[in-house]
Each structure stands twice: as C-alpha cells, then as structure tokens.
DOKEDO-192432 format. One record per atom (N, C-alpha, C): residue in one letter; x negated, y, z. Coordinates in steps of 0.2 Angstrom, whole numbers, padded with zeros to 4 digits, always signed. Layout:
<sites>
AXYZ...
</sites>
This chain:
<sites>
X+0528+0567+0191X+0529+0560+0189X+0537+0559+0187X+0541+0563+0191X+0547+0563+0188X+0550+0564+0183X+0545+0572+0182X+0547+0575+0176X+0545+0570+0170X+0538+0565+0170X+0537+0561+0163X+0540+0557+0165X+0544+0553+0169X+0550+0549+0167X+0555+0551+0166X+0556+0558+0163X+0564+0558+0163X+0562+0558+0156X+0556+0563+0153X+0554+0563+0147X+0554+0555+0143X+0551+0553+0147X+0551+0545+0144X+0557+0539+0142X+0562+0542+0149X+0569+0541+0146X+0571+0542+0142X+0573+0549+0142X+0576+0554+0136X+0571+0551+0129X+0566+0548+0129X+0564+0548+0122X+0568+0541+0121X+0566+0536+0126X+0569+0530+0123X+0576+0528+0121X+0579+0534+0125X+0590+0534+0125X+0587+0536+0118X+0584+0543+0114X+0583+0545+0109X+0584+0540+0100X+0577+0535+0104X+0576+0531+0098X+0580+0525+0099X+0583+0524+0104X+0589+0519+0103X+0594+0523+0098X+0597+0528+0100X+0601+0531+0098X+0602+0531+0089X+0595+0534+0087X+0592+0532+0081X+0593+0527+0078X+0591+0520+0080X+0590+0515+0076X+0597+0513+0075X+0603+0512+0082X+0610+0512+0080X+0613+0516+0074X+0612+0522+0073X+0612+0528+0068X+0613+0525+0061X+0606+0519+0062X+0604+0519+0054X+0606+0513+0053X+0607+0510+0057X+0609+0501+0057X+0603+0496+0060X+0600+0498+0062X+0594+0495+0066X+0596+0488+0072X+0590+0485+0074X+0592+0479+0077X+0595+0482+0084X+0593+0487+0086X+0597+0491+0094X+0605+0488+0092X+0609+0488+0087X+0617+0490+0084X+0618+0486+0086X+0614+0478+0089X+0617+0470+0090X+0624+0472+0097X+0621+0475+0102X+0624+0477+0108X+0630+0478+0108X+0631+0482+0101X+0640+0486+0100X+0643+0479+0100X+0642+0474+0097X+0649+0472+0094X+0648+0463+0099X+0653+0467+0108X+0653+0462+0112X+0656+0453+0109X+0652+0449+0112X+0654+0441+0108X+0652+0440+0103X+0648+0444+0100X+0644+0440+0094X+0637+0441+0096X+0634+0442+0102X+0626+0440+0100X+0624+0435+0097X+0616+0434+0095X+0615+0428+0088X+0616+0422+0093X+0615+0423+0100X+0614+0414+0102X+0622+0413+0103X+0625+0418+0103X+0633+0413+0102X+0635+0410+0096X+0631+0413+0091X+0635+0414+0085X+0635+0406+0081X+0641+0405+0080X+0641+0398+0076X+0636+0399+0068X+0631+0397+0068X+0625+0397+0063X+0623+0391+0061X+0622+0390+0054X+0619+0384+0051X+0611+0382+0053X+0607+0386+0056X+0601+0385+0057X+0602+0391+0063X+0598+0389+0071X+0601+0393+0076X+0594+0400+0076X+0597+0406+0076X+0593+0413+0076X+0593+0415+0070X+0595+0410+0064X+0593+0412+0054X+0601+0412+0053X+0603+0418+0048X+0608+0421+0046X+0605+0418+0038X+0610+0412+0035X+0608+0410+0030X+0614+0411+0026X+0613+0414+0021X+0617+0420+0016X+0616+0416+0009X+0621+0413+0005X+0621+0412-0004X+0622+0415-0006X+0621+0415-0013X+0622+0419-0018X+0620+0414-0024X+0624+0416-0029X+0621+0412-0038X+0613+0413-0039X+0613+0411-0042X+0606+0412-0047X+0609+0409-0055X+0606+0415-0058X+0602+0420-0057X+0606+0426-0052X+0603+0430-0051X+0606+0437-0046X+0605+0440-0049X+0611+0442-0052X+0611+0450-0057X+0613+0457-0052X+0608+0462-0056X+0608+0467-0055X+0619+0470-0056X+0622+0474-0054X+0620+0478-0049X+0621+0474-0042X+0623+0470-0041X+0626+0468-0036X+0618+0463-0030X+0612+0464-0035X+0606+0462-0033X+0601+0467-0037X+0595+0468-0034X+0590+0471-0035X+0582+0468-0034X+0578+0470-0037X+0572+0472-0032X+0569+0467-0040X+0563+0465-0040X+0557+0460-0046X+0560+0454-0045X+0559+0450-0050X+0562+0443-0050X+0557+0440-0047X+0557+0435-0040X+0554+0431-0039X+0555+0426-0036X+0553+0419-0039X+0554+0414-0038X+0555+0410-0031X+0563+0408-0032X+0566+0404-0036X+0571+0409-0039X+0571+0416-0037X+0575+0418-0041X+0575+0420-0047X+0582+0422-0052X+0579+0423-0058X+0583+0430-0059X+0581+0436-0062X+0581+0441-0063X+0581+0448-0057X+0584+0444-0052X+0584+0452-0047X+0581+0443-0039X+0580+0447-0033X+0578+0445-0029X+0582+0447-0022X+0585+0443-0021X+0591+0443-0013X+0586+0447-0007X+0581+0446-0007X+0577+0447-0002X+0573+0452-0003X+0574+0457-0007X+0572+0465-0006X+0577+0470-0003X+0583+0466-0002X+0588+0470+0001X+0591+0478-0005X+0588+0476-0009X+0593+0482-0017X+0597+0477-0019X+0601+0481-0022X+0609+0479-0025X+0613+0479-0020X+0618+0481-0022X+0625+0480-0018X+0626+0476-0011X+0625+0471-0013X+0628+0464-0010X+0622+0463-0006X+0617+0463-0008X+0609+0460-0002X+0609+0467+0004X+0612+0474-0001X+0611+0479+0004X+0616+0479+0010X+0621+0476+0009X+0629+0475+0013X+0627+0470+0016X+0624+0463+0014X+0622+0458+0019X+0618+0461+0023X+0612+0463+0022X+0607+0466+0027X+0611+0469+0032X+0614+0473+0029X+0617+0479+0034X+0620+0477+0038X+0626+0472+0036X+0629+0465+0043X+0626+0461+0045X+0621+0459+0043X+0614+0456+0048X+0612+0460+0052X+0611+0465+0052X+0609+0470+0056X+0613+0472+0062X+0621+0475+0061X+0624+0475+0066X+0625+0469+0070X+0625+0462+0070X+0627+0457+0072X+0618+0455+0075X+0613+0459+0074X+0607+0457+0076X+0601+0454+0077X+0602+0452+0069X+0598+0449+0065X+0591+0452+0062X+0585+0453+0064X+0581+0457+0059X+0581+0453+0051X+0577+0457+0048X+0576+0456+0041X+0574+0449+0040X+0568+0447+0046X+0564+0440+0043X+0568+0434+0046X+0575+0437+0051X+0579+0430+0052X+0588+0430+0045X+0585+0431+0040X+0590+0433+0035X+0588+0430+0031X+0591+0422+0027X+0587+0418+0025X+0593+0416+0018X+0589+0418+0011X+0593+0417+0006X+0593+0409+0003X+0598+0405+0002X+0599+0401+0000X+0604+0403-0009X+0602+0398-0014X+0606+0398-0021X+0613+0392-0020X+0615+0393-0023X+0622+0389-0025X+0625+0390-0028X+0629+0384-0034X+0632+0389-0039X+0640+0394-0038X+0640+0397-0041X+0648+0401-0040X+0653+0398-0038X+0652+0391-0043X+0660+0388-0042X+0660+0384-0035X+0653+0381-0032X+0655+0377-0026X+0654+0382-0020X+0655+0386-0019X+0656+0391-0015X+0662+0392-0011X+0667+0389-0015X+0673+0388-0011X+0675+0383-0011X+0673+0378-0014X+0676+0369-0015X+0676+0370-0007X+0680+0365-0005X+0683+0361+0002X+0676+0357+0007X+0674+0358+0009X+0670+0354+0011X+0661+0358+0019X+0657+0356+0021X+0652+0359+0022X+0647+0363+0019X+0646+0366+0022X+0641+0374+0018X+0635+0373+0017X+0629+0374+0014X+0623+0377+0017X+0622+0381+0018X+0628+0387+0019X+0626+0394+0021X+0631+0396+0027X+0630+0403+0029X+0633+0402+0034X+0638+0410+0031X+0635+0412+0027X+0643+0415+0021X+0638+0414+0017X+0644+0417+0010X+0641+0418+0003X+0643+0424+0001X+0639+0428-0006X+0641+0434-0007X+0639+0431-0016X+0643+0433-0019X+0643+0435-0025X+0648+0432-0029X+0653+0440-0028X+0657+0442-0030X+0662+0436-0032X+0664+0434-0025X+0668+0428-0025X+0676+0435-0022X+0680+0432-0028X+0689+0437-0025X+0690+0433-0019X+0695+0435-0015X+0700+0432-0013X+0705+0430-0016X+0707+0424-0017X+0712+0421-0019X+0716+0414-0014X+0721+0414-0012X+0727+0410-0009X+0724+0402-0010X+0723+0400-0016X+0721+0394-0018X+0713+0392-0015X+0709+0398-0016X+0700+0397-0014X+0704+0396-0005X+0708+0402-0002X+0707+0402+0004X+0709+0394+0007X+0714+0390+0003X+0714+0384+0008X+0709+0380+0009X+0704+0382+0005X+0697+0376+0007X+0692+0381+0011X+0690+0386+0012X+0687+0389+0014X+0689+0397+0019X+0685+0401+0021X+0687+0409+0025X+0684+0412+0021X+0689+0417+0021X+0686+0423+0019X+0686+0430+0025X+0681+0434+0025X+0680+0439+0029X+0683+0446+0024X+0685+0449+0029X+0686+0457+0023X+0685+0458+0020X+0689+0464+0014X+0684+0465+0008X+0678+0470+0012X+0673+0468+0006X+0668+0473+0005X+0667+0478+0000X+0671+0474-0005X+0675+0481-0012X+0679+0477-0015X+0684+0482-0017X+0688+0481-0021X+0687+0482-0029X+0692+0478-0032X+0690+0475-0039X+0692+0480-0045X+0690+0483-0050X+0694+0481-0058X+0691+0480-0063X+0694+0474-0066X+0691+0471-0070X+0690+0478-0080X+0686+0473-0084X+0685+0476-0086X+0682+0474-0093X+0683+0476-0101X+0682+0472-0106X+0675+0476-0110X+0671+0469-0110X+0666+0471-0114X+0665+0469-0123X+0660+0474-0125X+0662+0470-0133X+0655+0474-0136X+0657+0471-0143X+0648+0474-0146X+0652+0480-0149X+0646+0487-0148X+0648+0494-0153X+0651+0493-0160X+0657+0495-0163X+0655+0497-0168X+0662+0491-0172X+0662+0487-0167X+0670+0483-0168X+0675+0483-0169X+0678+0477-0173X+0688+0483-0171X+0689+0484-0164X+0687+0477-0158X+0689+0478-0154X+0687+0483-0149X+0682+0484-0151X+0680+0494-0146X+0683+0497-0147X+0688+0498-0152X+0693+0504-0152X+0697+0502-0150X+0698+0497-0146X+0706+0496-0144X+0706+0500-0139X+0713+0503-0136X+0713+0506-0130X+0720+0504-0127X+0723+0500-0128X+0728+0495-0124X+0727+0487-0125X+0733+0485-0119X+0730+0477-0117X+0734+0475-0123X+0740+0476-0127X+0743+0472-0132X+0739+0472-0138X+0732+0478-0138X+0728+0478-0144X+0723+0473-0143X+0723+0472-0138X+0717+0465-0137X+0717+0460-0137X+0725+0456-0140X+0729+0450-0140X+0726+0446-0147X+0723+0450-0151X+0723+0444-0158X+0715+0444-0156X+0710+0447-0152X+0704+0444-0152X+0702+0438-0146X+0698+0435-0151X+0692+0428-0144X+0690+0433-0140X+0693+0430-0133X+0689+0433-0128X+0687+0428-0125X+0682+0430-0120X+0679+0425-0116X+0676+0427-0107X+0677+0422-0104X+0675+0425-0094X+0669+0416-0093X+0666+0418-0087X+0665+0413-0084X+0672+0409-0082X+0671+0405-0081X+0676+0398-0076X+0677+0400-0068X+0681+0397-0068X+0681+0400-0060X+0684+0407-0058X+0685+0411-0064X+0683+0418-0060X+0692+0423-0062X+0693+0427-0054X+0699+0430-0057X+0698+0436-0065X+0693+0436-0068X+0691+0438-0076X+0693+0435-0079X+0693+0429-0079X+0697+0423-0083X+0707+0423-0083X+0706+0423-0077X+0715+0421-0074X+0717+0429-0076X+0712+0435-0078X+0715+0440-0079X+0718+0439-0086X+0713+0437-0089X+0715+0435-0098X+0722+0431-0098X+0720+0427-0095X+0728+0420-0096X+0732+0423-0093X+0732+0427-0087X+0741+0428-0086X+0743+0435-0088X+0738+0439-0089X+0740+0447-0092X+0738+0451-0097X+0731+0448-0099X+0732+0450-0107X+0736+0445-0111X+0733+0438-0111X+0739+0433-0114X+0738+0434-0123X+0732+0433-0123X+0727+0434-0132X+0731+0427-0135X+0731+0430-0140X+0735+0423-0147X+0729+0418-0148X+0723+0419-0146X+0718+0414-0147X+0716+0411-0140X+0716+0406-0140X+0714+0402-0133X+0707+0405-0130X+0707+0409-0124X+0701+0413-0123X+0693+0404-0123X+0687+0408-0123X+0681+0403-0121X+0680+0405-0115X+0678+0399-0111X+0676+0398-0105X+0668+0398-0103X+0666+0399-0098X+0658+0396-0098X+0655+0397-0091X+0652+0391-0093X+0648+0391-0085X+0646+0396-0081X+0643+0402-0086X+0639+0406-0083X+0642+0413-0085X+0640+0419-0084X+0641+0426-0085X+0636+0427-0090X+0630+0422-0088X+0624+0423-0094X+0625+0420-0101X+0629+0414-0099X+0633+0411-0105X+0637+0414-0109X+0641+0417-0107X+0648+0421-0110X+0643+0428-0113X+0640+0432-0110X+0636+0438-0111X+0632+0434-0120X+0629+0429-0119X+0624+0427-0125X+0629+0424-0130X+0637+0422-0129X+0641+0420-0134X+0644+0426-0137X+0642+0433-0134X+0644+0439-0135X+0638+0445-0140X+0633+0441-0138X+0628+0443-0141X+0628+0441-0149X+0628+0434-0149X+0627+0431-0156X+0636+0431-0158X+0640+0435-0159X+0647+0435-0160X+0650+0431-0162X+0651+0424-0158X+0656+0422-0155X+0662+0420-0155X+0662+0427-0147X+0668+0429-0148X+0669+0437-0148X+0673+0438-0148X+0673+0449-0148X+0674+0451-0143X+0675+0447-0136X+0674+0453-0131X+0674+0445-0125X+0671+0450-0118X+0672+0449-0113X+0676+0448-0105X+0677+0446-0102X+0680+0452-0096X+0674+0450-0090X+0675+0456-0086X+0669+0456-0081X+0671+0461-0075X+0671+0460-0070X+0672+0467-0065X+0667+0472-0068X+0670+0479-0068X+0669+0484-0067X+0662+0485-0067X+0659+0484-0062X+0651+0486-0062X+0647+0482-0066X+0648+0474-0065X+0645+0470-0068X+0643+0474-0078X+0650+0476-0079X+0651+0475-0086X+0646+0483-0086X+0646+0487-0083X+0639+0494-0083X+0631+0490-0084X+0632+0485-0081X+0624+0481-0081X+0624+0477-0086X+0631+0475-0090X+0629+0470-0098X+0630+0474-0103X+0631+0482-0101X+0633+0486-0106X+0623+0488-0108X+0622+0491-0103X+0617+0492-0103X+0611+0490-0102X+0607+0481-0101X+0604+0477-0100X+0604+0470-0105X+0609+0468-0105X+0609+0462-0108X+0612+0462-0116X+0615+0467-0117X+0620+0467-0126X+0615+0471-0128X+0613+0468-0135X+0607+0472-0140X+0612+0480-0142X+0620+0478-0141X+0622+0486-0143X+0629+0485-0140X+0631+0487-0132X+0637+0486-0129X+0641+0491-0129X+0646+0489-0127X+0651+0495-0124X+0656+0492-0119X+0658+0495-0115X+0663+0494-0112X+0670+0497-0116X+0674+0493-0119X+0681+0493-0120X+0683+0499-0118X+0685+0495-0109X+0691+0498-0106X+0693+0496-0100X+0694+0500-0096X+0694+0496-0088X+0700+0494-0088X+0704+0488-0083X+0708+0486-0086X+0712+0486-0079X+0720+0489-0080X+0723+0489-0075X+0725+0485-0068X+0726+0487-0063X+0725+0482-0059X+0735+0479-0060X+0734+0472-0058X+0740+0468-0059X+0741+0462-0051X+0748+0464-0048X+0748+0461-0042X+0744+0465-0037X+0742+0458-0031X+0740+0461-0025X+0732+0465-0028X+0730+0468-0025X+0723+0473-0025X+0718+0466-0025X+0715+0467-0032X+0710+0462-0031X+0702+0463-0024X+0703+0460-0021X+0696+0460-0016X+0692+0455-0015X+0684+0457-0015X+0678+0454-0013X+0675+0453-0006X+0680+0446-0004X+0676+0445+0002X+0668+0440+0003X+0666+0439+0009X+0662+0435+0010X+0664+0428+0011X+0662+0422+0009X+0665+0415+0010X+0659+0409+0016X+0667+0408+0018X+0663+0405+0022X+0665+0397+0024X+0662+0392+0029X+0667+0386+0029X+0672+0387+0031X+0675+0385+0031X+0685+0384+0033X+0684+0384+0040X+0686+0390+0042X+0688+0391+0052X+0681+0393+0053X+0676+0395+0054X+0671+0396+0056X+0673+0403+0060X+0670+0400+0063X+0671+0406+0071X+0666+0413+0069X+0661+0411+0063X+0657+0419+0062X+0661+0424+0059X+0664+0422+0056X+0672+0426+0052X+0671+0432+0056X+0674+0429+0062X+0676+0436+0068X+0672+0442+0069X+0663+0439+0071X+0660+0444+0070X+0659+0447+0065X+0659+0445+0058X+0656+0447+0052X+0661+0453+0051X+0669+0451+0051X+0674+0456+0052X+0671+0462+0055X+0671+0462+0061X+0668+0467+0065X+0662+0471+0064X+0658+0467+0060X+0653+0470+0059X+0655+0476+0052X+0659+0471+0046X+0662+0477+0042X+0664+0480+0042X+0669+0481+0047X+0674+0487+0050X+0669+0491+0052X+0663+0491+0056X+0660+0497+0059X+0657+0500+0052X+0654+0495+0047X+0653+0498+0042X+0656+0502+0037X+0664+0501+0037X+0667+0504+0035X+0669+0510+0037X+0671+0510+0044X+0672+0517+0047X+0664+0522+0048X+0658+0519+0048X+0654+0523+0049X+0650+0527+0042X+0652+0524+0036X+0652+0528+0031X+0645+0523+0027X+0644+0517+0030X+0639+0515+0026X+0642+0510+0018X+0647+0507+0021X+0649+0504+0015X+0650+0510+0008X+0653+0516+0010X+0654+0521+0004X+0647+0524+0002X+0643+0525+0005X+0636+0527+0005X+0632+0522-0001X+0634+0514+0001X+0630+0510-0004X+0633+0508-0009X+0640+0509-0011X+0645+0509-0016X+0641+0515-0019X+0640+0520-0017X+0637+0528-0021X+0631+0525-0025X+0626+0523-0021X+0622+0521-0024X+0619+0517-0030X+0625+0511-0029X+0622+0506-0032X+0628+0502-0036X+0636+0505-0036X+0639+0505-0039X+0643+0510-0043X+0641+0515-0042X+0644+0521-0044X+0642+0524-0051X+0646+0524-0056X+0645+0524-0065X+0648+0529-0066X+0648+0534-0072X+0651+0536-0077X+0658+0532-0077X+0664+0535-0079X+0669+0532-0079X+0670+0528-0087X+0673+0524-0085X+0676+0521-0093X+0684+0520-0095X+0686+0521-0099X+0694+0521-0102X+0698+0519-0099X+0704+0519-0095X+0707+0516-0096X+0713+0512-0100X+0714+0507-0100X+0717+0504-0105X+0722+0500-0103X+0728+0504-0109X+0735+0504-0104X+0738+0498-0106
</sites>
C-alpha cells in the first residue's frame, strides 16, 4: 500500500508539475495575492478582456463569429487573445471564465469606468492615455511601419524625407498618426480615419499613397486586405521605445497581478515563443 501511494503521489507532483510547465490552471498558486477571489474584477470569478472589432488578424485569430467580425478573441489564435489566455491562466482563470467584451479603440483609454477588466488591442503607452487610465507592462514593443499600393512612386521611397510630398493616412487616436505629424512631417496634411479598415479601403481605392501601421499589422494589409500591397519601409524608432501595454481603469489593483503574471511570462520564454509564432515576418527595409 505504500509503495502505490508513493506512486500516486509522484504521478500527481508529476502532473502538477506539467500543467505549471505549460501555463495550465495548477500556475494560479505561483503568484501569491492575486488568487481570483481577491482580485478586483468587474464580474466576480470572469476575467473580462476588450478588444475593437473588428479583431484583425495577427493580433487575433481563429473563424469570424458573431459578434465578431473577421478573426474571433475566443479561439485564443493571434497574438494578443494568445497573451491574454496565457495571463488568464497564470492568475487562475480557465478558459470558460475569460469573457470577451468589444469597445472601440479610442474609448479604451478616455477617463472614466470600464466594461473590462483590461483591454488589448494594440493600445501604446503614452503619458497623456496614462492620466485617465493604467497601464500594465509591455507585452511587445513597437515599430511602426509604411504601407502603399505596388508599383508607386512611393514604394520606392526608401527614406523618411522621401515620403514628405505624399497623402498619408493612420487611424485617429493612434501613435501611427502622431508618427506622421511629428516625424515624418509630409507637406500634405496627412487623412485621418476611424478605423484601420477605413484607412486600409482609402488606400485600396487611391486616395491617398500610403499608410502607417505597426509592423505586423502592416504583414496582415500587405497580404490580406490591399488587392496589391507592399510594405514601404519600417520606420525608425523616435524617442522613448514605443510599448503595447494592457489598459486598464485608473488605479485598479489588477495591474499588480497582471504585472506579475507578465513578468513570469517573460522570463519563462512564453511571450518570445508566441511573438515567433504569430508575429514573426520576413524582414522589411528599413527607411532611414
């Protein structure tokens, strides 16, 4: 009897062991002070996560289904539904208590109460977001990047002074935008737009001659959305290192855990792991 309780033991330490390993519900234990019943949560035991819609690919994955439109938060593909799972996980959460909520981009950081308990999609850190809101560490860092239709003048450009005389265009809100106006600084007043879907279709029907887009984004309109794209040029970094945190209300005590959960995912090799996967392109020029 002894010897199958030791065996019993040794298999259970085993498959504990295991699930920690992979990021499994066992990991909740590691990161003392955040179990779920302490955790400041908008719905108590549901880790409720934003994100835009549509949810583009790469940063989302999986069939579009409704209400989503193009990729779906809740297959856990793409970058960012893979990172949220994954801090879901360490912090204790199974999959069916991971509850996606939409919201547009821009009010993700306005001043006020959340429906979410973070948001993900691909919101920078910036000085001005952070007085209305928290941000948690990055989860990747940035470089932005110009798209355009094949076969234009401005595809050949390969310097930031060469893309001065063309209409570019960003979504609103976005450090893509703030890149155009204080660093490229184009002789035409760049267009604005609601969406990424917006700008991408004003680029389709020529518009205007190019884009800006983080880095990965612009791999997904090169190849998905432009009847005949290219990426330009990936565009120097300017100032502090641009970074993609999680947003959250202003002072929220989850911060602390969410941190924690990052950092093991950074030191354990998972965040480089799913950057490999589902962020990792052929290189593009860059443009000096």
């Amino acid at each position: 009897m002894r010897a199958v309780s030791l065996v019993l033991a040794l298999t259970v330490l085993a498959l504990g062991l295991a699930a920690t390993a992979t990021g499994g519900p066992e990991s909740q234990a590691a990161i003392p002070g955040c179990a779920v019943a302490d955790l400041n949560l908008l719905k108590e035991g549901t880790l409720t996560v934003g994100t835009d819609n549509p949810a583009y690919p790469p940063w989302y994955g999986g069939a579009e289904k409704k209400p989503w439109k193009v990729s779906n938060p809740y297959s856990g593909k793409g970058y960012e539904s893979a990172v949220a799972y994954a801090v879901a996980s360490q912090l204790g959460f199974p999959r069916s208590k991971v509850a996606w909520t939409a919201v547009p981009f821009n009010n993700s950081f306005r001043p006020g109460k959340k429906p979410f308990d973070f948001y993900m999609a691909q919101v920078s850190y910036l000085p001005a977001r952070a007085k209305n809101v928290s941000f948690s560490n990055a989860y990747y860092f940035v470089n932005q990047a110009v798209v355009a239709n094949a076969g234009t003048p401005i595809s050949r450009v390969r310097t930031i002074a060469g893309l001065r005389p063309y209409k570019l265009g960003a979504q609103v809100g976005t450090t893509s935008y703030d890149y155009i106006v204080n660093h490229i600084k184009p002789s035409q007043k760049p267009a604005v737009y609601d969406s990424n879907n917006d700008a991408i279709s004003a680029l389709n029907s020529r518009q205007i001659d190019g884009i800006v887009v983080d880095l990965p984004t612009a791999f997904y309109v090169v190849a998905a959305e432009l009847d005949d794209g290219v990426i330009v040029g990936k565009l120097p970094l300017r100032g502090p290192r641009e970074r993609l945190g999680m947003v959250f209300e202003k002072d929220n005590p989850l911060v602390r855990c969410v941190n924690r959960a990052l950092n093991r995912l950074w030191a354990n090799g998972t965040i480089t792991r799913l950057q490999r996967i589902y962020l990792a392109k052929a290189g593009a020029p860059d443009l000096r």
